[in-house]
Every structure is written in structure tokens, then in C-alpha cells.
N, C-alpha and C positions, 0 to 999 in steps of 0.2 A: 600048331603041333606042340609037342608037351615038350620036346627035345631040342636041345641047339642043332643048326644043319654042323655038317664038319668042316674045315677046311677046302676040304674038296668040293664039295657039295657047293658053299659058299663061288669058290673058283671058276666053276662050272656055269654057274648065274650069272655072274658078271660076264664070262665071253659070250653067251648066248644074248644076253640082255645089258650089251654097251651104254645105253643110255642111262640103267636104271640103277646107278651104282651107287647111289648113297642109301645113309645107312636105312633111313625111312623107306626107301624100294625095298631092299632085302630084307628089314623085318618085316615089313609088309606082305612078302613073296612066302615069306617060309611062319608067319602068323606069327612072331615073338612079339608082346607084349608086357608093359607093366618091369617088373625089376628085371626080367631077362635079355631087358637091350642093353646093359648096361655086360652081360657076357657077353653079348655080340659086339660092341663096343671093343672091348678087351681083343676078341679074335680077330678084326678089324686089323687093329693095331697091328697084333703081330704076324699078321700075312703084309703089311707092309715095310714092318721092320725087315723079315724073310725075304723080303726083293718080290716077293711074287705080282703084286698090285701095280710095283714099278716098271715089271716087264711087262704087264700087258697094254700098258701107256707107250711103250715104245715106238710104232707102227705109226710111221705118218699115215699109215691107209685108215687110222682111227675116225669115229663117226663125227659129223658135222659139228664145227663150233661155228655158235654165233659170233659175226663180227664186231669190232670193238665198237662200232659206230651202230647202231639198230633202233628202229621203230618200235616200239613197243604200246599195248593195250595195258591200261591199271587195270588191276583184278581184283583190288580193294585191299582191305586190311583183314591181319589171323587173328586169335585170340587174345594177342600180345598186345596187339596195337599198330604192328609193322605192317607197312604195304608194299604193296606184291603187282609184278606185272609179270605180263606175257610178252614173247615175240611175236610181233604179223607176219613176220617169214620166217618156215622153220623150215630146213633142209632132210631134217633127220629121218630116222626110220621110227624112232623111239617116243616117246613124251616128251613134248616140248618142254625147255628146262622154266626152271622157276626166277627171278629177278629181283631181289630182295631191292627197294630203292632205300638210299640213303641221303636225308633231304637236307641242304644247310637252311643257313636260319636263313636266306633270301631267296628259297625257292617259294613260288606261288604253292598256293594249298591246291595235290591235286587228289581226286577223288575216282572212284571206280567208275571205267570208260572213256577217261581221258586217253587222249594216243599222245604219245611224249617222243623226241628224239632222247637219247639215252647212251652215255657214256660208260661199255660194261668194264668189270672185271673179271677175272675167271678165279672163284673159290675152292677147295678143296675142305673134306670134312666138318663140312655144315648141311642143314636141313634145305639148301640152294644150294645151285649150280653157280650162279651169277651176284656179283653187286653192281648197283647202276645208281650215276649219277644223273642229275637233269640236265641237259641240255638245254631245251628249249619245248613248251607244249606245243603240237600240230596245229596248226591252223588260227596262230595268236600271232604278230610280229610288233610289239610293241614297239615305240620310238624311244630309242635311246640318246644321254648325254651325258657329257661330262662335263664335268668345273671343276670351282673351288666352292664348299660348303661352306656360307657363313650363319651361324646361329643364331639364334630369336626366339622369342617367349613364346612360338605358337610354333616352334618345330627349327625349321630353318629354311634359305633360300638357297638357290644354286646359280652361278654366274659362271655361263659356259665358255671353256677356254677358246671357241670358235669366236675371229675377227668378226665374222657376220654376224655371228647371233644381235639379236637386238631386243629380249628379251630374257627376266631369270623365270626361272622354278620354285614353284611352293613347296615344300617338303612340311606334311604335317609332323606331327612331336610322336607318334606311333611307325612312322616310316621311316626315322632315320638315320635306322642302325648301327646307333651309336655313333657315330660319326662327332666329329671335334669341329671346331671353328678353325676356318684354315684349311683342312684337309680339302687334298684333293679325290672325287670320288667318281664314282660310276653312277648311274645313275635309269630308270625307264617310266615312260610314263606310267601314271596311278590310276586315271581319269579324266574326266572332263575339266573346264577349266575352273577354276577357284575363283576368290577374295580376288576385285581389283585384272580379272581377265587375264589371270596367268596361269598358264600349266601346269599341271599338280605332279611330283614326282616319286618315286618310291626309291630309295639308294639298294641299290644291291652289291656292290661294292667298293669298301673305303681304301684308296690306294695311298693315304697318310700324306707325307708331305710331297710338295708336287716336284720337288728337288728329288725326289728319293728313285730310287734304283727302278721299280715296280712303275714309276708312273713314265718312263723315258720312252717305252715304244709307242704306247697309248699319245705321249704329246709328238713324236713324230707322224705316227698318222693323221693326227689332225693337222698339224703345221705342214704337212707335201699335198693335203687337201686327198689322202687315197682311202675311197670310198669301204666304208665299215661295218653302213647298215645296207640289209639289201631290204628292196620295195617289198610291198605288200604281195603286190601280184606275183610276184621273183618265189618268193616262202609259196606262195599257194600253187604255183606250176611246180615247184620240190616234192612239196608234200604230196602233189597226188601222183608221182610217178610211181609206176611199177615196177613188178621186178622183171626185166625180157626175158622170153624163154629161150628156147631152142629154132623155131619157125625161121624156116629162111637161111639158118646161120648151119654151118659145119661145126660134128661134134667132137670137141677135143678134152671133152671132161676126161680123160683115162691119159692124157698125155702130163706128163709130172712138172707141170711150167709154174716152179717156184719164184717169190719175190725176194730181195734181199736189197733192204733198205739201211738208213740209220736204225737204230734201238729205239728214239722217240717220234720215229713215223707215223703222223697220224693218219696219211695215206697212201695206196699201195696204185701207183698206175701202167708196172711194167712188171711183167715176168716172161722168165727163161727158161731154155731147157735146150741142150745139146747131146749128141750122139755120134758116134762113127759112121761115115757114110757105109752104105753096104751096096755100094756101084761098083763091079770088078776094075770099071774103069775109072776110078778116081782113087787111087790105094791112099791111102792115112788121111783121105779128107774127114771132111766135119760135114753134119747139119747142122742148124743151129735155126732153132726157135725163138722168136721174141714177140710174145703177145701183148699188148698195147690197150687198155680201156678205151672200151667203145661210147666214149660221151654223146659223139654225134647221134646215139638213136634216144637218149635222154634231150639232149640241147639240142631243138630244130631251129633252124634258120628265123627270123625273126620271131621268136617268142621273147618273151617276157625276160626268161633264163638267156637266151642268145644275146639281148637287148645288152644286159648287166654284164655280162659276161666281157663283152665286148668293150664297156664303157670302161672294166677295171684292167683288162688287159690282160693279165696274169696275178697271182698268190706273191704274197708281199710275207716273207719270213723274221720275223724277228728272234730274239731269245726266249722270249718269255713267253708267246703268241707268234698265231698265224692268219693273217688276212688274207683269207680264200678268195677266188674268182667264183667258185659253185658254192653254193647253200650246204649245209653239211648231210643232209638229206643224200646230195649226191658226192660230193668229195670225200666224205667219211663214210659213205653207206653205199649205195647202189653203183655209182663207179670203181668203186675201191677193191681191186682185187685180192680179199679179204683170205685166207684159210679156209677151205671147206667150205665155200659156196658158189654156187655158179653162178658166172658173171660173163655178160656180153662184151666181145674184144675184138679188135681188127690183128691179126697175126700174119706175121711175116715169115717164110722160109727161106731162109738161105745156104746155098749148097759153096763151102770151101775148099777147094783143095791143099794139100798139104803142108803148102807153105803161108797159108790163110788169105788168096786171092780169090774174090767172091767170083766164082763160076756161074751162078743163076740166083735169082728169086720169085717169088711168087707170094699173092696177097691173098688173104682169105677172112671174113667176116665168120668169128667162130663164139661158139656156147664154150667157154672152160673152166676151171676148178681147179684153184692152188691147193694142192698139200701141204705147205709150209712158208709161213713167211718169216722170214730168218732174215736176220741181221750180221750188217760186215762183217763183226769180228768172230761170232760164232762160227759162222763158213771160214774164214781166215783159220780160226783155232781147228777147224775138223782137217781142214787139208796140212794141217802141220802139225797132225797126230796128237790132237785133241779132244775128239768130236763130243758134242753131249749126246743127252736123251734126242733132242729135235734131230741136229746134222748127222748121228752115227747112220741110221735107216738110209740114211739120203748119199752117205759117201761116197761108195761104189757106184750105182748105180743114178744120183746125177751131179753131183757135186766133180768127183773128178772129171766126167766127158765133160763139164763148163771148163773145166781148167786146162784141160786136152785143147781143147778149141781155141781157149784165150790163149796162149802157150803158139798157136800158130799163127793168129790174129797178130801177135808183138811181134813176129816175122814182119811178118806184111809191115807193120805199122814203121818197121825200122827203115825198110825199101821207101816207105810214104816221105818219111822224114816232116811228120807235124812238127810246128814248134814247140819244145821241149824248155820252159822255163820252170826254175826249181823254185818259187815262190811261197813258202809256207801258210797254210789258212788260217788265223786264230778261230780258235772255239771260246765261248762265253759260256760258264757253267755258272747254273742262277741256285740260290741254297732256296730252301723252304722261304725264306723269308723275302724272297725277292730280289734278295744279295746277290752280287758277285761275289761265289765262293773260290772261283778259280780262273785265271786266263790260261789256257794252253794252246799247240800246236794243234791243229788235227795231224793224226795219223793217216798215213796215204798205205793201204794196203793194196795187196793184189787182190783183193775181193773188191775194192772201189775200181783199179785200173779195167779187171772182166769186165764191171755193168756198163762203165762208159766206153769201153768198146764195141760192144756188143749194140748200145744205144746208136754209137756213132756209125757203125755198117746196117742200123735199119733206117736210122733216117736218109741214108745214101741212097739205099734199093729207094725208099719214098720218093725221094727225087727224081732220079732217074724211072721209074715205072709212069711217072706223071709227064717226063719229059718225052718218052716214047710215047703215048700215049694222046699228048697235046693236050694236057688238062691245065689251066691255069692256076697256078698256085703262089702261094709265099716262101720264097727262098729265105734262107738266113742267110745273110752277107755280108764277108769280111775283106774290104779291100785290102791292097796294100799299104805299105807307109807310104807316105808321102815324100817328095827329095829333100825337102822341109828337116823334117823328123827326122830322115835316115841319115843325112850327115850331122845332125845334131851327135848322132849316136855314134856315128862315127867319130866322128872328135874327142867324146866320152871316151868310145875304145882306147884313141891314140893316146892321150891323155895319158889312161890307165897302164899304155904297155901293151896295148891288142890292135887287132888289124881285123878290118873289116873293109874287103876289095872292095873297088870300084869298077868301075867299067863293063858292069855285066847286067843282066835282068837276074832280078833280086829272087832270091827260091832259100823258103824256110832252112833250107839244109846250109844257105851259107851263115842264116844267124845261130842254127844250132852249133855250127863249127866256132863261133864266138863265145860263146855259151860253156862249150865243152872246154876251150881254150880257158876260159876261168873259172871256172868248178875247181874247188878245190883251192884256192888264194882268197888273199883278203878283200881282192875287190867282184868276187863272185854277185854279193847281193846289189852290189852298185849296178853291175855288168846286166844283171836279172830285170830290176826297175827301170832299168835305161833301156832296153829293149821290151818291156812292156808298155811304157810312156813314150816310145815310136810307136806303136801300134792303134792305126783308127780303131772305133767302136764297133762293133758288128752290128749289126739291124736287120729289118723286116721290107722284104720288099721284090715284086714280083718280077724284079730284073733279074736273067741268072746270067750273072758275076762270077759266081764262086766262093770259096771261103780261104782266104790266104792262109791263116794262123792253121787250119787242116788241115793244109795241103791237098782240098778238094774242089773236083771242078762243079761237082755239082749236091747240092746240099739244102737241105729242108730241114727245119723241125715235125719230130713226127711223135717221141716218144712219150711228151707229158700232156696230154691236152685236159687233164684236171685243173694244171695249172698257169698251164698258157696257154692264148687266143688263137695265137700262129700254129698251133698242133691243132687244133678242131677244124680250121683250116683245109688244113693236107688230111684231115683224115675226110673230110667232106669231098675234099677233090677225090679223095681215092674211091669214095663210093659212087661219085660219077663215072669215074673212069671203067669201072668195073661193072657200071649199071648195077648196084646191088640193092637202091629202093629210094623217095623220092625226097631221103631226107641227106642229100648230098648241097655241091655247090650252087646255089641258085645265080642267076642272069644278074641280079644287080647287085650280089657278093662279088662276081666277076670283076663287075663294073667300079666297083669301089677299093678293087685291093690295093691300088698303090696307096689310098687315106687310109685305109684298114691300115699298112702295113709303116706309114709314117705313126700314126695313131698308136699302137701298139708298141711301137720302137721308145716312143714317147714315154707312155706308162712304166716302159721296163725300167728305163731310165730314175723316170721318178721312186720308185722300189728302190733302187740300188741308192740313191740318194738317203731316202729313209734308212736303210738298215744301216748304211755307213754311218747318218749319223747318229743311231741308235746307240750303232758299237762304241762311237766316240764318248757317247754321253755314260755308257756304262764303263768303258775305262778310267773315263776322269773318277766317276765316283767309286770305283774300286784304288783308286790311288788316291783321292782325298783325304785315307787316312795316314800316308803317308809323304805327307807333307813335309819337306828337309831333308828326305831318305836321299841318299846318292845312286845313280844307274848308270848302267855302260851302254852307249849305243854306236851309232853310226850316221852321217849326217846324208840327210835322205832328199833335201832340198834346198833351195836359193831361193831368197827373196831380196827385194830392195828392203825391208822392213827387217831383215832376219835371215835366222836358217832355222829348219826343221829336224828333227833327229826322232830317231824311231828309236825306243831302246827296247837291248835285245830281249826283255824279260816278257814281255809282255806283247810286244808290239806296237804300241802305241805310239802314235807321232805326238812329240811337244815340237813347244816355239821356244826359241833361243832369238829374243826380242834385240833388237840393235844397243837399245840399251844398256842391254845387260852385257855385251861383247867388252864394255869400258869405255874411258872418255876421249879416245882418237876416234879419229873419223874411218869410215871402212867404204872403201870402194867398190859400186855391185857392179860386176860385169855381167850381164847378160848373158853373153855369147859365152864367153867359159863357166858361166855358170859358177862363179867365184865370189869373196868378200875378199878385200885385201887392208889390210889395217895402215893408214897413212904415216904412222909414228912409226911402226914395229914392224910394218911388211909383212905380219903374219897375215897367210892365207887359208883362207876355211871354203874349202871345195867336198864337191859329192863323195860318198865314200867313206868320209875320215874317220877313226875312231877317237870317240870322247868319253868323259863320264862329267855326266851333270847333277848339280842339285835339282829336287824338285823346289818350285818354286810354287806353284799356285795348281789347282786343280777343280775346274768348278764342273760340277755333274751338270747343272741346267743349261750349260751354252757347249757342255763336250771339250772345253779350254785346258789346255796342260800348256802350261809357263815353266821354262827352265832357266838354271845357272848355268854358266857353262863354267867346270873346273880344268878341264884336263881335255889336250888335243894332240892325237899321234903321241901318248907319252910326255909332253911336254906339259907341264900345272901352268896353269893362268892367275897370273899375277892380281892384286886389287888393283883398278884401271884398267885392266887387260894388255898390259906391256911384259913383252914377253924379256926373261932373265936373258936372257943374250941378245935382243935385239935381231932377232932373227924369227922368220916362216919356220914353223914346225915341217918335219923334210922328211917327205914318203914317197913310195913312186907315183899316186897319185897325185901329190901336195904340188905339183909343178904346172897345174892346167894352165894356167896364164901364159908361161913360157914357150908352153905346147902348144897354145893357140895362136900363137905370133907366128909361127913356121905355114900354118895353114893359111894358103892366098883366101880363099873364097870366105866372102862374108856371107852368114847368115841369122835373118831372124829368125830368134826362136820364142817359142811361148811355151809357159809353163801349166804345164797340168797340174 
């Protein structure tokens, strides 16, 4: 056409033809060519400057986006030179979008018809809809390693950090991307084997020196031995799953069961959705939705996937990185209850009445489709008169009935009396370069309190439907303390100035009345640790025990099975229990759950070992530059060797080595859990407040060495003899005193 369309005309396009909105669709639509896209261009502009363009993106009912994680076909290169993919699943109504990829310099060269996994992003006003990174190409699983690179006239070698290995890697002088002598790097195979029978490698990337911040989680996986590469066969059962339909399953695509994760979720395996009951007979109850990713009809009972899955037990979190249990094919794609795509899910309903005491439930293998995957704080910001573009649509009609429903849930939850300890998370925030840019607190919002309750009442119905039912399953189980542990804590309390009865059967509510008794004084965080450090570990295991710390009788894990073994589990049993198809519990999964569930217990274990010492090794080297700096903390532990002190800035536990206490001798009591100084009677017990020098900080062993300056107020002299010859004097400084009153002796061991 000779003429620009108008505004309106424009406006009009875009609502009829959602997909086709960039500016190449509409000139294309209405035949502008040559210097007149460049008016169009202009008009563009300013119908978004005008809000108009803004408003029509408002509408979570907006058309299908691909998810962050996708399959994609190459489609080759444009005139430019840039190459271009497709999606192999497109949900839309419209033209599939376009994928511009963006290669770094250690992506393999790929070429048109290659199928790639693909990390998108969503663009605005470009000739694309999408940018995408590589992944990984379909149906390739090279072997990867890691070392240290040392150099050589023909390229270099790689000497891998793994005890086992018993041979290096060749790296030609074209493969070793730059790489230094010394560095530690990443590493995949090239080819077959080289010069002298060794494997040829290609580095793809250099993580610098092996001390440094970047290489800390990478050398905790391979030091807890948790597995990083998956098999051949593992990639090739990923790759070729499809996407499930509708067949079989209940359709719940038109039900609004939003996710709300963290902000750097790479995957989505729970969503919700709540409502007012409309039963005359339940006046201000709730429904309440929670649909659950349906792994089990990807991961069947012994396959390849099941195999792996099994062996790793659960997804191993660090800062920087994630060590998944599923291939990303499914944990980041075909699992992941993405925005705008239908995804196969086991969904639970539950009917509350008014005070949030779950009346019924009921299980159902369902086809559904998130509208929105939203994060804590944005739902946090909407419900406190905030909202953006994503949570405004969503506020009324589902954002508040979630809050309606949680709102009666903390009823209930207050009648349950779970244990209630206030223990702060630290967050590790990594800069571009690998650093620790920041340590903080997390934030404990009522947008984290809803998911986990809402989590914690489906995996209950899970239990109990199995329980009625007679289906065998994996509980998760938290016994109680031990008599052990609980008068340890009890002596702590007394110690402290608290009471903690005897002579009763123990129920979470009398350690919350401990709890609550210290909230709020200075020995709250003592009171907190001391009642976490009575507490056994929870586990996996087809005994049903119960769960102490939830004040529940009966309890499963039901709602991550992306990332843990014991959820694919209970959702296997539930497809038996339900007869819904033949890819539930088989006869020798039966047979094996109590090693399943020691097995598994085991794994978890090992994770939490890694990331702990992950955190440890990024603290030290986020305080390695501040070597001398002085901190306030609080002394968090006892040793024959020392004490420990957590200071308050960061979190981090140093050592206060016996050494460095001064040259008298210090008496370790065990039982009080005390150091007492033989010359000066100064006593250093749990609790106390100090301010220490730092003293040493080593990133590769996770070590923080302290001074100790100052205790309860009093400064510590050179030698450690105190100016008056006296215990620094608080209400906890007297434990020793305190535990002379108490007849019964007991051993105790330190965690």
C-alpha cells in the first residue's frame, strides 16, 4: 500500500494477530517497504510511548511463550551471517517465533538441522522474538573433566582433580582457549585418543585459579564424589521424550494454577491455585489446588533415567550451579511447569474449612497450563499494593483467594504447633565474575510461608490417601530428640535462665514455649541452635513414624519429584493406588524401599555436606580480603581445640584456636559445654558476645581463624589474663556453676 496504516489500523493487527507483532509482521501485513519502515518504526514508538502496546501485554490470557528451557531445530544462517532456530514444540496459534542463537567461542560449530537444547530469552523490538544460548546439541553427551592445565609446546595437558583418575589429557595448541599454566579448567572430550594413548581434550571453560571463588562448587562435587555427568544412554532416553498429551489425564488447562518460585529458578515443579468453597455447607472454607509435575510418566521404573536418577538421589544446589537428578531435556523442559504450555501433572484437591482443617481430598492425573510463573517478591509486592504488569491481572482473582486460604492454613498451623525456630538463611550473591558480591539474610516472606504450606498439606493428603489405600510408600521421618540431646538442652535452657519441664512426653509446643520464652533477649540465637542441635535428622523410610519437627502423624514427600528420588516415589505409589497406568510402583521397587530409602537418605546427606562446604569455601574467600578487619559475633560452639563464633555480619563460623585464647591453660568441659582459663577463671560458654580479629582466611580448605578481642564487654588482654582477674559475668557466663546444681550426668557429643 502507498500509505502508512494509522494507529488504529496498526492496533487492530496486533489484537487480531498476537503472534505477529514485530515490526517485520506488520510491514509485512500492510506492504511497507524500502524508507517507509523507518515511519513505521517512528509510529511503533510512539503507540508504546502512549501506553497502548503496554496494555495489550497486560492479560496473563496472552498467547503461548516458549519456555526458558526448549528443544530447538537450526534453520541455518540469514544474509548477515547469524543463525537462526526453530522450536519442535510450539503451543501457539500464530507463527512459530524465531531464535536468533548467540554462540560463545566454546560452542561446537552448529549447522542447519542440528536439534540443540537451548537456553531462551524473551526480546523485544528486534527482527526475533527470542535469544538462545547452547546448551548442549541432541543426541552428542561427550565426557567431560576437570583439572589443572599445565602448558607445553604442542598445546597443553590436563591433570584431573579426581583421586581416581590415573591418567592426563592432551589439549592441542588450537583447543585451549587460552587457557594459562595453572589454571583450573573445564574441560570435554575432542576425539579419539592421541600421541602416547591419551585422550584428547577440548577446554571449554577456564575457571582461573583453583583457589578462586568460580572453582569452589565444581571442586565440592568432585571431592563428595556427586555424580555430574549423566550416561550416554541417560541423554538418549531425554532426548527422545515427548511432549504428553491430554489421553487419559483430566483437563485442567483453563484452571489458573500459577508457580511462584525464587527469581533464579531454573525449574518450576509446583503450582497453585485457590478459591472459596461454594458448598452452603462449609461457609468461608477454601479449595485449594496444587498441581505437582508428573515425572513418573517421563522416568519409568527401571529405565536408563530411573537407573540415574536413583543413583543421584536428588538435585545438589550450589550458588553458582545446579546438579540436577533429571537431564535438562526434562528438569528444565518437559517437566517444568513452564508459562503457557501444557504440561502433564498429578494434582491434588483439598477442601478447608474456615479455620484451615483439611475436610477432604482427592487425586487426579491432569493435562494443565500455567499463566504465570511469578516470583516471591513480585506476589509479596502485588498483595501489598504493589502489583506489576504480570501480578496486577492475577490479583483479584488468584493472588488474593491464595492468601485467603494461607491466612486460614496459619490457623490451623497455630493449633498444629510445628516447631517454630527463628533461624536466619544466608544468601550467597555471585557478581559477573564469579565473586562474592554480597552475603545476606534471605528474606522470609508470606509469599514463601503460602508455598510451604500449601506443599506441607499435599504432601499430608499424599500420605494419608496411600495410607488408606495400602499402597507402600516412603515416608519422610523425623523422630524425636533423643533423652541424650534433650537434657543437653535442657541444661543450656537452665544455664541460660529458661525452663524446659520434665516429666512429660515431649510435643513441639513445649519447645515452642522455649523459644517463645527467648525471642527477643540476647540468648534467643543460643536458645534457637541449642534446639536445632537436639534435633535428629530426618530421613527416608517406609516406616510410618511420623514427623516430630511437623507435628505430623503422617507425612511423605510428594511435591518435588524433579528433584528428589522419594517424591517419584509417592507419585508412583499414587498411580498404583488409583490404577491410573502401568507406569506406577512395580513389585521389586516394593521390595527394595527400605535400601531405596537408606540410599537416598544417604545422597541427601552428601548434598548438604557439599553445599555446606561450598558456603564455607565462598565465605572464607569473600573475607580473605579482609584480613585484620575486627567482627562482632557470638560464640556458637565448644571444642577441646577451641571455640567457634559465628559473626553476626555474615554468618560465618571462624575458629578461636586454644592458642590464641593466651598462655594459661583453659579447662574444656564437655558437659557445660564451657572453656575455663586456669590463671583468670575467665569462662567462654555458648552464647557469649565477642568481637574478634580476623586472623586467617583460606578459600580452598573454607578456614576462618580468629583473635579473640573482647568477651561480654570485657577486652582481652595480651596472654589472655583478664584486668581484674575475673570470668566475664552474664546471665549465661555461669554454666559451670549451673551445672554443678544438676545431679544427672550426661554424655554429650557435639555436632
Amino acid at each position: 500500500m502507498k500509505t502508512l496504516p494509522s494507529k488504529t489500523e496498526i492496533l487492530e493487527w496486533i489484537e487480531q494477530n498476537p503472534t505477529l507483532t514485530a515490526k517485520r509482521d506488520i510491514a509485512k501485513a500492510f506492504g511497507i517497504k524500502g524508507a517507509a519502515r523507518i515511519d513505521l518504526k517512528r509510529m511503533m514508538k510512539e503507540l508504546e510511548v502512549e501506553g497502548h502496546l503496554e496494555k495489550r501485554k497486560k492479560s496473563y490470557q496472552d498467547p503461548d511463550r516458549l519456555p526458558p528451557v526448549s528443544v530447538l531445530l537450526v534453520t541455518g544462517t540469514d544474509k548477515d551471517g547469524d543463525l537462526f532456530a526453530k522450536p519442535m514444540e510450539w503451543q501457539g496459534s500464530g507463527k512459530e517465533p524465531a531464535v536468533l542463537l548467540i554462540p560463545r567461542a566454546s560452542d561446537p560449530a552448529l549447522g542447519e538441522g542440528d536439534r540443540i537444547l537451548a537456553r531462551l530469552t524473551l526480546v523485544k523490538g528486534e527482527g526475533h522474538e527470542y535469544e538462545g544460548r547452547l546448551i548442549r546439541r541432541i543426541g552428542t553427551n561427550p565426557i567431560r573433566v576437570m583439572g589443572i592445565f599445565r602448558k607445553t609446546g604442542e598445546g597443553g595437558r590436563i591433570q584431573p582433580i579426581d583421586k581416581g583418575a590415573d591418567r592426563e589429557w592432551t589439549v592441542a595448541s588450537d583447543a585451549t582457549h587460552g587457557a594459562k599454566d595453572g589454571e583450573l579448567v573445564e574441560a570435554e572430550q575432542a576425539g579419539p585418543k592421541g600421541r602416547m594413548g591419551l585422550p584428547r581434550a577440548r577446554i571449554i571453560e577456564r575457571l582461573g585459579d583453583p583457589s578462586a571463588p568460580r572453582a569452589v562448587s565444581l571442586i565440592a562435587i568432585h571431592q563428595h564424589g556427586i555424580p555430574d555427568q549423566f550416561p550416554d544412554d541417560v541423554i538418549a532416553e531425554a532426548d527422545a521424550a515427548k511432549p504428553i498429551g491430554l489421553k487419559d489425564r483430566e483437563d485442567l488447562r483453563d484452571l489458573p494454577l500459577i508457580t511462584i518460585d525464587p527469581s533464579d529458578a531454573r525449574d518450576h515443579d509446583d503450582a497453585c491455585y485457590a478459591h472459596a468453597d461454594d458448598d452452603p455447607k462449609n461457609a468461608g472454607g477454601h479449595v485449594i489446588w496444587v498441581a505437582i509435575a508428573d515425572v513418573a510418566a517421563y522416568v519409568t521404573p527401571g529405565s536408563a533415567l530411573d537407573r540415574e536418577a536413583r543413583k543421584r538421589g536428588n538435585s545438589t544446589y550450589f550458588p553458582d550451579r545446579v546438579v540436577p537428578m533429571l537431564p535438562d531435556r526434562l528438569s528444565g523442559d518437559l517437566c517444568s511447569l513452564h508459562e503457557g504450555v501444557p504440561r502433564p501433572s498429578i494434582a491434588v484437591r483439598m477442601v478447608l474449612n474456615a479455620n484451615g482443617q483439611k475436610l477432604s481430598h482427592s487425586f487426579h492425573r491432569v493435562s494443565m497450563k500455567s499463566p504465570a510463573s511469578l516470583h516471591y517478591q513480585e506476589v509479596q509486592d502485588a498483595i501489598d499494593g504493589a502489583p506489576n504488569d504480570r501480578t496486577g491481572p492475577l490479583l483479584e482473582p488468584v493472588l488474593k483467594p491464595l492468601y485467603a486460604a494461607y491466612a486460614a492454613l496459619t490457623e490451623a498451623r497455630k493449633l498444629r504447633q510445628p516447631l517454630d525456630l527463628n533461624l536466619p538463611e544466608r544468601r550467597i550473591e555471585l557478581g559477573d565474575d564469579g565473586k562474592v558480591s554480597s552475603v545476606n539474610f534471605k528474606d522470609r516472606l508470606d509469599a514463601h510461608r503460602l508455598i510451604e504450606e500449601f506443599m506441607v498439606l499435599a504432601n499430608v493428603a499424599a500420605a494419608e490417601t496411600l495410607l488408606a489405600k495400602k499402597t507402600p510408600l516412603l515416608f519422610r521421618v523425623h523422630e524425636e530428640p533423643s533423652p541424650e540431646k534433650l537434657e543437653s538442652l535442657r541444661e543450656t535452657a537452665q544455664a541460660a535462665g529458661f525452663t524446659l519441664a520434665k516429666g512429660q512426653v515431649l510435643q513441639t509446643s513445649h519447645l515452642n514455649r522455649l523459644l517463645n520464652d527467648a525471642a527477643g533477649t540476647d540468648d534467643a540465637e543460643l536458645i534457637n541452635i541449642s534446639t536445632l542441635r537436639s534435633m535428629t535428622q530426618a530421613y527416608y523410610a517406609p516406616a510410618h513414624i511420623g514427623h516430630f519437627g511437623l507435628a505430623l502423624r503422617s507425612y511423605a514427600h510428594f511435591t518435588s519429584p524433579i528433584r528428589r528420588y522419594a517424591d517419584l516415589i509417592v507419585h508412583r505409589a499414587l498411580i498404583t493406588a488409583h490404577g491410573w497406568g502401568k507406569d506406577g510402583l512395580q513389585a521389586e521397587e516394593i521390595e527394595a524401599l527400605e535400601h531405596t530409602g537408606a540410599h537416598i537418605s544417604d545422597t541427601e546427606r552428601r548434598s548438604m555436606m557439599a553445599e555446606r562446604d561450598t558456603t564455607d569455601r565462598y565465605l572464607a574467600a569473600f573475607l580473605s580480603e579482609r584480613v585484620g578487619n575486627e567482627f562482632t559475633g557470638r560464640i556458637s560452639g565448644i571444642a577441646r581445640f577451641g571455640a567457634f563464633v559465628k559473626l553476626d555480619e555474615t554468618g560465618a563460623d571462624g575458629l578461636l584456636p586454644m592458642r590464641s585464647l593466651g598462655r594459661e591453660y583453659f579447662h574444656h568441659d564437655a558437659e557445660a559445654q564451657t572453656l575455663t582459663g586456669s590463671d583468670t577463671g575467665m569462662t567462654i560458654s555458648l552464647g557469649q558476645h565477642v568481637i574478634v580479629r580476623l586472623a586467617e582466611a583460606v578459600p580452598v580448605t573454607g578456614g576462618i581463624a580468629l583473635e579473640l578481642l573482647e568477651i561480654e564487654g570485657q577486652k582481652i588482654p595480651q596472654g589472655g589474663r583478664n584486668p581484674a582477674g575475673r570470668s566475664p559475668r552474664r546471665k549465661g557466663s555461669n554454666a559451670k556453676r549451673k551445672k554443678d546444681k544438676i545431679k544427672r550426668k550426661v554424655t554429650r557429643t557435639r555436632q
